[in-house]
C-alpha positions in Angstrom: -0.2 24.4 -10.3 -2.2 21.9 -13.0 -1.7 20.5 -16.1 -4.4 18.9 -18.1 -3.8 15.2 -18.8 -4.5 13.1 -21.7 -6.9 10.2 -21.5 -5.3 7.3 -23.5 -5.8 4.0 -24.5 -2.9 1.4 -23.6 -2.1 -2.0 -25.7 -3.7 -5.1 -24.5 -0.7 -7.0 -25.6 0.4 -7.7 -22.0 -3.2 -8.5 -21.3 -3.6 -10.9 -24.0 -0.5 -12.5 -23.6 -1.3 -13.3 -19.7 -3.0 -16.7 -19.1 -5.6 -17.5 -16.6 -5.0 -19.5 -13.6 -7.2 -21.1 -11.7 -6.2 -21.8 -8.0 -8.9 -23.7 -5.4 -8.7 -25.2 -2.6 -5.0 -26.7 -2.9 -3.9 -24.3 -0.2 -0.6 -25.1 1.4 -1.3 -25.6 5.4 1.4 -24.5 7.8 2.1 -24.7 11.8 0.5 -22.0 13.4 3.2 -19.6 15.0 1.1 -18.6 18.2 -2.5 -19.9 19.6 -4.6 -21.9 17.2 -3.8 -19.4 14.1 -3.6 -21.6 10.7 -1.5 -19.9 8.3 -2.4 -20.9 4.3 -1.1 -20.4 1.0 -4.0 -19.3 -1.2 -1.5 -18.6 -4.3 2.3 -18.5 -5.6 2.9 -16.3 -8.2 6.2 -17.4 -10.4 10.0 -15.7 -9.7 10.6 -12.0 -9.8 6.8 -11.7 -9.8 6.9 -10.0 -6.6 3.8 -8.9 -5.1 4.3 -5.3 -3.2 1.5 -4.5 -1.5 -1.8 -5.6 -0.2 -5.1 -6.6 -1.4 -8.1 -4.4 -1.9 -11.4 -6.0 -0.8 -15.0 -5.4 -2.7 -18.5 -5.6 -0.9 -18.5 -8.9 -2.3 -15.3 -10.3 -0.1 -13.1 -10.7 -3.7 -9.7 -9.7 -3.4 -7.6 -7.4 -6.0 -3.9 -7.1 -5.8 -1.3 -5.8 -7.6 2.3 -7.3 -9.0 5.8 -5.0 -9.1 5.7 -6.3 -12.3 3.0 -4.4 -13.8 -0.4 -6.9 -13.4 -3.4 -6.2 -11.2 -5.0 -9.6 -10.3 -7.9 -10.4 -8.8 -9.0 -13.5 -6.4 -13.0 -14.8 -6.0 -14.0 -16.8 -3.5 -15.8 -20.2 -4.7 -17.0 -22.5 -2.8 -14.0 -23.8 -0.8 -11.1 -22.0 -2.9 -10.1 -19.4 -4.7 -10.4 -18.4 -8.2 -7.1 -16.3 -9.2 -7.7 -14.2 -11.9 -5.1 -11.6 -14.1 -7.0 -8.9 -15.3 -4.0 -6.7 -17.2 -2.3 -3.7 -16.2 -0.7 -0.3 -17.6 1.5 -2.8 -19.4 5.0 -1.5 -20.8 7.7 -1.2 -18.5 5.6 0.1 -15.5 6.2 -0.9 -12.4 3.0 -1.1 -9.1 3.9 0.1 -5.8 0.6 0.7 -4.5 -2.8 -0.9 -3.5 -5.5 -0.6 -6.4 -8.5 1.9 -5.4 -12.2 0.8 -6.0 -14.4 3.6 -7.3 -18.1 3.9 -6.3 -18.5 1.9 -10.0 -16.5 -0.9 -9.1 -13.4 -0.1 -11.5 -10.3 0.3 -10.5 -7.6 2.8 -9.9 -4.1 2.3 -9.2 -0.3 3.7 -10.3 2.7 2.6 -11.9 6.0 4.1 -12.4 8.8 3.7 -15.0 12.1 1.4 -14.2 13.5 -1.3 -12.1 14.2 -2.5 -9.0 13.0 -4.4 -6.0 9.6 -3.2 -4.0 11.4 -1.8 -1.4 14.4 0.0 -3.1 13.5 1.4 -6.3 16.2 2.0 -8.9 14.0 3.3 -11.9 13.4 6.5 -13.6 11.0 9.6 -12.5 8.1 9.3 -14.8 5.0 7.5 -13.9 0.9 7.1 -14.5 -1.8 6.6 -13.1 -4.3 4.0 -14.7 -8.1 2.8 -14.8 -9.2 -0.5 -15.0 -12.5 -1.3 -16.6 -13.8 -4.8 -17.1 -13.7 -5.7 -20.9 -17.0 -5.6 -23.1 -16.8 -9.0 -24.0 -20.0 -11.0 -24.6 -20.6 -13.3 -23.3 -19.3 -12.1 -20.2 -16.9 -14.3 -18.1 -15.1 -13.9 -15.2 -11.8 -14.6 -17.3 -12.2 -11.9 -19.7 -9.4 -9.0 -19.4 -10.3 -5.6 -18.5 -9.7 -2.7 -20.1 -6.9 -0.4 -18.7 -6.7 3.3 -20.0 -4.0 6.2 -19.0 -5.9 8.7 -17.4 -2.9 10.8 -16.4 0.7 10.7 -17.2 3.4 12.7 -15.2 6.3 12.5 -17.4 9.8 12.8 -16.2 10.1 16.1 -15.5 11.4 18.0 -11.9 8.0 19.3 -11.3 5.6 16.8 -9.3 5.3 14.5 -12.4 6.9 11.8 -11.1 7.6 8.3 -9.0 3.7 7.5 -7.9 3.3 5.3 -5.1 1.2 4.1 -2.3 -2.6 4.1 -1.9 -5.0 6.6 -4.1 -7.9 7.9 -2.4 -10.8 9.3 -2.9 -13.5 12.1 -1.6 -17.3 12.4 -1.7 -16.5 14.1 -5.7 -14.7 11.2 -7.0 -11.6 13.3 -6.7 -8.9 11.1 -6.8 -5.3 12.5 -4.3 -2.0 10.5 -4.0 1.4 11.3 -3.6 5.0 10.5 -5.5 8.5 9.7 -4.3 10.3 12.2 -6.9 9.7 16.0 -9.0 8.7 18.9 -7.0 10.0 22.2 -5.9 12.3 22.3 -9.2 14.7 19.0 -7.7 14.3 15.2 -8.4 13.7 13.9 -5.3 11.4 15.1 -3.2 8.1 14.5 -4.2 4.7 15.8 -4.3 1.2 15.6 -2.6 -1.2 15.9 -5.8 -4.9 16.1 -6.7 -6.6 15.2 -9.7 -10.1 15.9 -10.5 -12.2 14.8 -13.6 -13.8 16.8 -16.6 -15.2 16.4 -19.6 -11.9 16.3 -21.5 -10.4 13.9 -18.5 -9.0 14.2 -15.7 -6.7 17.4 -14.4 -3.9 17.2 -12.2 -3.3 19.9 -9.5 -0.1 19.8 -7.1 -1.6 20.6 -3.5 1.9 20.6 -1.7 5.5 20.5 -3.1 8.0 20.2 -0.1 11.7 21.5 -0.4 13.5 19.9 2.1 13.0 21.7 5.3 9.5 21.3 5.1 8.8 17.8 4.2 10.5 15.4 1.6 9.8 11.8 -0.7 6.2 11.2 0.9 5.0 7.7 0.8 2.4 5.6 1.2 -0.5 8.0 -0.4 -2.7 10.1 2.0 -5.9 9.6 3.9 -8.5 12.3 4.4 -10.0 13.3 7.5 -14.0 14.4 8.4 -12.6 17.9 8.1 -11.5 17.0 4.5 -7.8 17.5 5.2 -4.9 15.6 4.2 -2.6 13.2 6.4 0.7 11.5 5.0 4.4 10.3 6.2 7.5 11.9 4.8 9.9 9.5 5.0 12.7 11.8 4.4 12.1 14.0 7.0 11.0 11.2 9.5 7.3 13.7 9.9 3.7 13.1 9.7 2.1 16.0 7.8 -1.4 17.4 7.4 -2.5 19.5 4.7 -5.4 22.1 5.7 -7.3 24.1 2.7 -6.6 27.5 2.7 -7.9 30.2 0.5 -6.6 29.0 -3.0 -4.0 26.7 -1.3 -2.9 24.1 1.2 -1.6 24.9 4.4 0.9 22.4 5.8 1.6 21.1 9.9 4.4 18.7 10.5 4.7 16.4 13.3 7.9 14.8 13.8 7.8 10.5 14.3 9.2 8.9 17.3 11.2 7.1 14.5 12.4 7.1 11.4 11.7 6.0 7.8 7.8 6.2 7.7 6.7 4.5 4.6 3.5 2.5 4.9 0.9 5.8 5.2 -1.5 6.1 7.9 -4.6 4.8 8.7 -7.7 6.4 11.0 -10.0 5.0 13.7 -13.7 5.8 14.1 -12.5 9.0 16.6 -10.2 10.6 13.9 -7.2 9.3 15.7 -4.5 8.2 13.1 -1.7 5.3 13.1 1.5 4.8 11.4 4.3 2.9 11.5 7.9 3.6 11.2 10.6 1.0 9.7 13.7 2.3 12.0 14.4 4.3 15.2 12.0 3.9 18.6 14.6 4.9 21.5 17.6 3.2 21.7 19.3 4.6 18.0 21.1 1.3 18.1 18.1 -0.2 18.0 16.7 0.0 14.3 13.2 -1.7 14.7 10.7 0.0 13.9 7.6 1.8 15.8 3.8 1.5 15.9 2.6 5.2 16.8 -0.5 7.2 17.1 -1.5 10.2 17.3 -3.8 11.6 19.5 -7.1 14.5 18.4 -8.1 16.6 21.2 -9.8 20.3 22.0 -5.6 21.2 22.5 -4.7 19.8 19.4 -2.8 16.6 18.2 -0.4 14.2 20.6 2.2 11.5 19.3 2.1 8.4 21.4 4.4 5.9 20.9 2.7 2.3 21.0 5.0 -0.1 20.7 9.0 -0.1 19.7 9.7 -3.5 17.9 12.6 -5.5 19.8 15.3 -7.1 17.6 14.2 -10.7 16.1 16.4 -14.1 17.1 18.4 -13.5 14.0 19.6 -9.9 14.4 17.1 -8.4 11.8 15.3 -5.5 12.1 11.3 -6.0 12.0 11.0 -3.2 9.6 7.0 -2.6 8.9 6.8 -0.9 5.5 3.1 -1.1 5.3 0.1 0.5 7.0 -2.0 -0.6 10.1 -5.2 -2.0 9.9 -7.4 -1.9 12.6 -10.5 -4.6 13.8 -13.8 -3.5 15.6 -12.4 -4.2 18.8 -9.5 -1.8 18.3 -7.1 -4.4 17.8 -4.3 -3.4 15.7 -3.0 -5.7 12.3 0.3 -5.4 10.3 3.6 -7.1 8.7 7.4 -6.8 9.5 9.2 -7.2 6.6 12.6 -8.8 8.1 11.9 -9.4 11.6 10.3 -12.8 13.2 11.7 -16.1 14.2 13.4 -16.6 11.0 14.7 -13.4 9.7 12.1 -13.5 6.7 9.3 -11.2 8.2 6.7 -11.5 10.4 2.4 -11.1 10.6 1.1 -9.3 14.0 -1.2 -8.3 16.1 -1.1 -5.4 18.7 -3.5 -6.0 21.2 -4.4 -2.5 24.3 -4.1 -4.0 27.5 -4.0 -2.3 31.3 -3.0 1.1 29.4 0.0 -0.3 27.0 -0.1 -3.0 24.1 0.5 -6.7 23.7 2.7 -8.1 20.6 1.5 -11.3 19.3 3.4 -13.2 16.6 0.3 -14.3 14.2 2.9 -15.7 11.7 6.5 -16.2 11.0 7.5 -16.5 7.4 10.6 -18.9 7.1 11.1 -17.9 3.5 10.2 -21.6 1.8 7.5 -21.9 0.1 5.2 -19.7 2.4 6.8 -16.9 1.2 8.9 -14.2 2.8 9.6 -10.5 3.2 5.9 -9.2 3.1 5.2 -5.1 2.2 1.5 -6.3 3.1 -1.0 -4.5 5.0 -3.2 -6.9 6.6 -7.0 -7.1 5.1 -9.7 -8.6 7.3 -12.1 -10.6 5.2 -15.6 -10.8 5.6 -15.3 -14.0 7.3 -13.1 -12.5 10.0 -9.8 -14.4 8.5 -6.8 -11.8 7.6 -5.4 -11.9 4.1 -2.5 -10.6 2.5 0.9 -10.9 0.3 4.7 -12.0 1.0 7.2 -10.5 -1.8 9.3 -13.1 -1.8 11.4 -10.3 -3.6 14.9 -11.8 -2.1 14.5 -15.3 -3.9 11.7 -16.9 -3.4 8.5 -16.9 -4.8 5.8 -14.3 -3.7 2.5 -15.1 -2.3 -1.2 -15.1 -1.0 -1.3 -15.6 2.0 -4.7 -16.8 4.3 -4.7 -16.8 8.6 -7.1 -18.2 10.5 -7.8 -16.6 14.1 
């Protein structure tokens, strides 16, 4: 089913009203948690700021993140700092839960949703948008000049797949743009959509490719990535199930495959052999043992195999290690994420999964103690191009949220 969406313009009063800081090289430097690691603070944004989700890296190595509160920001490297730079938003009462996407033109993409709440347990309403960022036609140009952010689809708060967007967008080879939402669907409010929206000359269409109802798949999250075949691979969180979405005919055919956990919320990711890897933030075994799982799963001639890679033991303090974002993956298959509770201290946790003699090593890259380097990250870990690992801590719980640097 499709609707056609309007294309409109949104009030740069948020954007106007937001002042440029400028952060260099005044990085707080903390004890390394394993190995010779360096952990940094690149920036701290101010209370109930709360940074979500990752960063998004250009060909250039700049960073562009996004803030619960509605702001997509953007950091540029110069010559031994950073450069922190807010470049606006949807504005309004939206609320970002995803990554911002780069298009082939360099502007960005991204999604907001209506309400309140914290990153992790959203409170808010069904109705959501999804938004482009242009950079603003100022001359002369500077790097502090606010971009331009227009609605290019709005889903409204009805039942039917128009609402709750979250988690990466992608897109294919014809700037198609596919993500997913936590609410709407099959005529009930919360079970979500897989949806697909492709541009024209009046803006931009929306088409829902898959609405679950229950048995079949429910609240996806995280987004969907797309496969050499051009199909569609997500987490259902609700139904503790990876699915794939195959073109068929006029419609989507759907294959579930159940997780060796539960709660899957951080999306997949995909290797160079078409193998994909997830996360879950509970279950792995032992049901008493709410932890979390790294799994993969496995193409060959026969079809697809889950293989559990590592179950997450309980951290010193009792909490659950909880990864609620998605893997990222190094050129020597080396595996990067975040634990949003677990570590030493109880306030999350950086790490790296290493293969070795047919299993994986767990190595701590960074504890967060929940001062002021931050606590609770959502983060998915971004390799920059000088082989360091970025990302964000929420600080959602009381402190304040940041940017966070490791050195190998």
């Amino acid at each position: 089913m499709s609707s056609s969406c309007r294309n409109r313009s949104l009030s740069r009063t948020a954007t106007a009203a937001l002042a440029v800081t400028i952060l260099f090289a005044l990085a707080v430097a903390l004890t390394p948690t394993a190995g010779a690691q360096t952990y940094k603070v690149l920036y701290t944004f101010t209370r109930w700021t709360w940074p979500c989700t990752g960063l998004t890296m250009d060909a250039a190595g700049n960073f562009y993140g996004t803030t619960f509160s509605g702001v997509v920001f953007k950091l540029t490297h110069v010559g031994s700092g950073w450069v922190f730079t807010p470049l606006g938003g949807p504005g309004g009462s939206y609320n970002i839960l995803g990554r911002v996407a780069i298009a082939k033109d360099g502007t960005l993409y991204g999604t907001a949703l209506y309400g309140y709440g914290y990153c992790d347990w959203y409170k808010g309403g069904t109705g959501g948008v999804v938004f482009h960022l242009t950079p603003g036609p100022t001359a002369p140009k500077t790097p502090f000049a606010p971009w331009n952010a227009n609605i290019i689809h709005d889903f409204g708060r009805g039942l039917d797949g128009r609402g709750g967007p979250q988690g990466d967008l992608t897109f294919d080879q014809a700037g198609n743009i596919y993500g997913t939402t936590m609410w709407g669907g099959c005529g009930q409010p919360g079970l979500g959509v897989i949806y697909e929206l492709t541009p024209s000359a009046g803006g931009w269409t929306e088409t829902v490719l898959y609405a679950p109802c229950g048995d079949d798949g429910s609240v996806p999250r995280g987004g969907v990535v797309l496969d050499g075949s051009g199909n569609l691979w997500g987490v259902y969180w609700g139904t503790n199930a990876v699915f794939q979405l195959s073109a068929s005919g006029s419609g989507w055919t759907q294959t579930l495959y159940p997780t060796d956990g539960t709660e899957p919320m951080g999306g997949l990711m995909t290797d160079a052999s078409g193998n994909l890897y997830g996360t879950t933030t509970g279950g792995g075994g032992d049901p008493a043992q709410f932890n979390g799982t790294v799994f993969e799963l496995i193409h060959s001639s026969g079809g697809w195999t889950l293989n559990t890679l590592y179950v997450f033991p309980r951290s010193p303090t009792g909490n659950s290690v909880a990864p609620e974002a998605k893997l990222t993956m190094d050129a020597a298959g080396n595996l990067y994420g975040t634990g949003t509770y677990g570590g030493v201290y109880g306030y999350g946790t950086v790490f790296k999964l290493t293969p070795s003699s047919g299993g994986w090593t767990y190595t701590s890259l960074y504890d967060f103690t929940g001062g002021s380097d931050g606590a609770n990250p959502m983060s998915e870990v971004t390799i920059g191009l000088n082989g360091r690992l970025y990302g964000t801590a929420s600080g959602q719980y009381g402190t304040n949220g940041v940017v966070w640097e490791i050195t190998p």
